[in-house]
N, C-alpha and C positions, 0 to 999 in steps of 0.2 A: 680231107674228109671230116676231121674233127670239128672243122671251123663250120662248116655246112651243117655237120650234127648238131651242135650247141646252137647254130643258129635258128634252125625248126624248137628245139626242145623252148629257147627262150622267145619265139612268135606262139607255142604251145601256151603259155605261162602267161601272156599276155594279156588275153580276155580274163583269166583268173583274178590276174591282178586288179586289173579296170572292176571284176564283179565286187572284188575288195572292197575298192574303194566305193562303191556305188551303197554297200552294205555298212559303211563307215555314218551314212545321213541318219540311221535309223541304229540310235545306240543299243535297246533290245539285241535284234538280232545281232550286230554288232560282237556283244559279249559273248552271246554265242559263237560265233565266227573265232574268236579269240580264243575262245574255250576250244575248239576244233585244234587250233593250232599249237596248242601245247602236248599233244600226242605227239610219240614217239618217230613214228613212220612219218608223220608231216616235217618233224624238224631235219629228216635224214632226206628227204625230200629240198627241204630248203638250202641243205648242206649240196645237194648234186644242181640247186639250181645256181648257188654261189661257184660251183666248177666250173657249170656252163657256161658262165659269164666270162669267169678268169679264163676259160678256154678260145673262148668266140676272143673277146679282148686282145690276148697275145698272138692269135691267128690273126687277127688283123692287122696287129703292128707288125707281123710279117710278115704279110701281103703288101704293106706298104715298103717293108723294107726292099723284099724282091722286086716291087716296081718301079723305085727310084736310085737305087743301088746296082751296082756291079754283083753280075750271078758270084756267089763262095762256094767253095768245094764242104764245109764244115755245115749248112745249110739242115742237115739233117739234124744235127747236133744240139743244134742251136733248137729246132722245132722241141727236137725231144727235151731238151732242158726247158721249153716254155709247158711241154706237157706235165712235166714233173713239177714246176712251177704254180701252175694250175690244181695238180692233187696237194699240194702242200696249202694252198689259200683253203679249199676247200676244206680239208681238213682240219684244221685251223679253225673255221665257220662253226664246224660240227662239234669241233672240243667246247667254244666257247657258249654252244647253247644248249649240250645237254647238261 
């Protein structure tokens, strides 16, 4: 379910990003844009998008691992430590850019 989640939230963030970059040609607005991005809520924002990532990311290499691997009985363990994995990068994100 995580992997699924992370997956909408980071196809959600997608056009944003593209708008980014479209706003990147016209340095005006541009600054503005920048300036947008130094609030508070956006960077705690970019913090849960850097989780998404690390989320979607190790759901995958689990999905790879479940598809090419022998089922383990520890499987759960292993999810939950990629989840905690995941809040630790993200957090990590968020220490480093407030």
């Amino acid at each position: 379910m995580g992997h699924r989640l992370s997956g909408i939230a980071l196809a959600v963030f997608l056009p944003l990003h593209f708008l980014a970059l479209a706003l990147s040609l016209e340095a005006v607005r541009f600054e503005a844009f920048l300036r947008w991005t130094d609030v508070p809520v956006v960077k705690l924002a970019e913090a849960g998008l850097v989780f998404a990532l690390a989320v979607h990311f190790l759901g995958g290499l689990r999905i790879l691992f479940v598809e090419n691997f022998e089922w383990r009985s520890n499987q759960l363990r292993v999810a939950t430590a990629a989840g905690g994995v995941a809040a630790m990068v993200g957090f990590a994100f968020l220490l480093r850019v407030l």
